[in-house]
C-alpha positions in Angstrom: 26.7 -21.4 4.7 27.3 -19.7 8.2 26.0 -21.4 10.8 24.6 -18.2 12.2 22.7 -18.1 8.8 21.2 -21.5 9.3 19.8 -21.0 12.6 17.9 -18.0 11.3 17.0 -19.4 8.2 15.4 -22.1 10.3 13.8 -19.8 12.4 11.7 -17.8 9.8 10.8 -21.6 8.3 9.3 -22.0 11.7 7.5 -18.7 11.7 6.4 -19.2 8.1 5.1 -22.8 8.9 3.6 -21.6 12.6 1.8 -18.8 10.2 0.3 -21.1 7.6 -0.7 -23.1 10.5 -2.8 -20.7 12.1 -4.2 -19.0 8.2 -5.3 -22.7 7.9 -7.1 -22.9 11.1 -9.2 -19.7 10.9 -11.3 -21.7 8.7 -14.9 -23.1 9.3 -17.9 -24.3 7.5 -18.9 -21.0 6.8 -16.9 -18.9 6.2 -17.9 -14.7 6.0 -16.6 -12.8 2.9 -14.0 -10.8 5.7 -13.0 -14.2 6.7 -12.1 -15.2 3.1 -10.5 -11.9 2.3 -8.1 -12.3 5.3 -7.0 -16.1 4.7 -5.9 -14.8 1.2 -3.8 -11.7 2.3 -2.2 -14.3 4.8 -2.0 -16.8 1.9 0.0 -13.8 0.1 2.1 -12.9 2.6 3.1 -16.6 2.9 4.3 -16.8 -0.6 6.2 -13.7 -0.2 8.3 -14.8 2.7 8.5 -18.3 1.0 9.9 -16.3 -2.0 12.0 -14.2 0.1 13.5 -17.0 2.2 14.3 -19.2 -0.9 15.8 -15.8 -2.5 18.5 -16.0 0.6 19.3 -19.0 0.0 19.8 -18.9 -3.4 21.8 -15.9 -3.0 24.2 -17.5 -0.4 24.8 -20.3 -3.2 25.6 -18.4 -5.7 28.0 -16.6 -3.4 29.9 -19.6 -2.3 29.9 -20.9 -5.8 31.8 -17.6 -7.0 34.9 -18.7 -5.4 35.2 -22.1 -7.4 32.7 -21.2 -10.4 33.8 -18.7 -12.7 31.2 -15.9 -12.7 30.3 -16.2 -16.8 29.7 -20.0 -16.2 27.1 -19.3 -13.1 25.3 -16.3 -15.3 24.9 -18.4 -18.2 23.9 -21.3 -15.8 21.0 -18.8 -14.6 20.0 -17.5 -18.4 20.0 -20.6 -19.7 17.6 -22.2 -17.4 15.6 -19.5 -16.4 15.4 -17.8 -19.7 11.8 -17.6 -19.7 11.2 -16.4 -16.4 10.9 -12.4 -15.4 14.4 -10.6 -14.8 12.9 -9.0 -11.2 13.0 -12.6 -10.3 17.2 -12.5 -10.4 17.8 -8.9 -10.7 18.9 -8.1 -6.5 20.9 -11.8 -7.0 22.9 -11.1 -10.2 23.5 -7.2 -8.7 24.8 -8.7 -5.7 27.1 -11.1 -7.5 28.2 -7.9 -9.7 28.9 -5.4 -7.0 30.8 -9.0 -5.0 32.8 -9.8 -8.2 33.4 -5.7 -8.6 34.7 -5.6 -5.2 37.1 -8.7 -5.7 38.6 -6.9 -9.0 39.6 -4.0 -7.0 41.0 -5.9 -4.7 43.4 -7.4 -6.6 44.2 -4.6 -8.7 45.0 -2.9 -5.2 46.9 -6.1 -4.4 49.1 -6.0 -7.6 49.5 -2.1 -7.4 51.3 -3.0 -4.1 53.6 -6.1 -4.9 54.7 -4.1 -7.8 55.2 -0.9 -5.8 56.9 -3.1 -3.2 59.5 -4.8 -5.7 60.3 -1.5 -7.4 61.2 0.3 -3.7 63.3 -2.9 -2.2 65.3 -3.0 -5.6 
């Protein structure tokens, strides 16, 4: 991990906790029906950052594991463990590591175009 990621990583954990902090505060003995309605909207927006910051950092793992795990091994990881959970959970993740691993393939197929292109013209 960056460092820079870190730091705001820990800053929406702040955030998130400073926000379930103050849902869990709005209530009293009696709650009203409007009262009730808004604790659980804040209750569901909790759980979505909570599933969107744990999402980053998932996806930064798996991103610094590509360079020392091979991708099949970290996909098979994933669909073994997880093969009863719902694909939209790991779809944007295993995209990402697609379109990274796609990107390092044309890299090096650029890279060997060019050391082949560069022995053939200093021969």
């Amino acid at each position: 991990f960056s460092s820079n990621t870190n730091i705001n990583d820990m800053f929406k954990l702040e955030e998130l906790q400073s926000s379930i902090n103050d849902s869990s505060s709005l209530s009293d003995s009696s709650p009203s029906s409007d009262k009730i309605n808004s604790n659980n909207d804040n209750e569901e927006k909790n759980v979505a950052k909570i599933h969107s910051i744990l999402n980053g950092f998932l996806r930064d793992i798996l991103h610094n594991m590509m360079g020392y795990v091979p991708l099949k091994s970290i996909l098979q990881k994933i669909i073994r463990d997880h093969s009863s959970a719902q694909f939209r959970d790991f779809k944007n993740i295993i995209l990402s590591m697609f379109e990274t691993y796609n990107y390092e393939c044309n890299i090096l197929s650029t890279v060997t175009h060019l050391f082949k292109t560069d022995i053939h013209d200093s021969t």
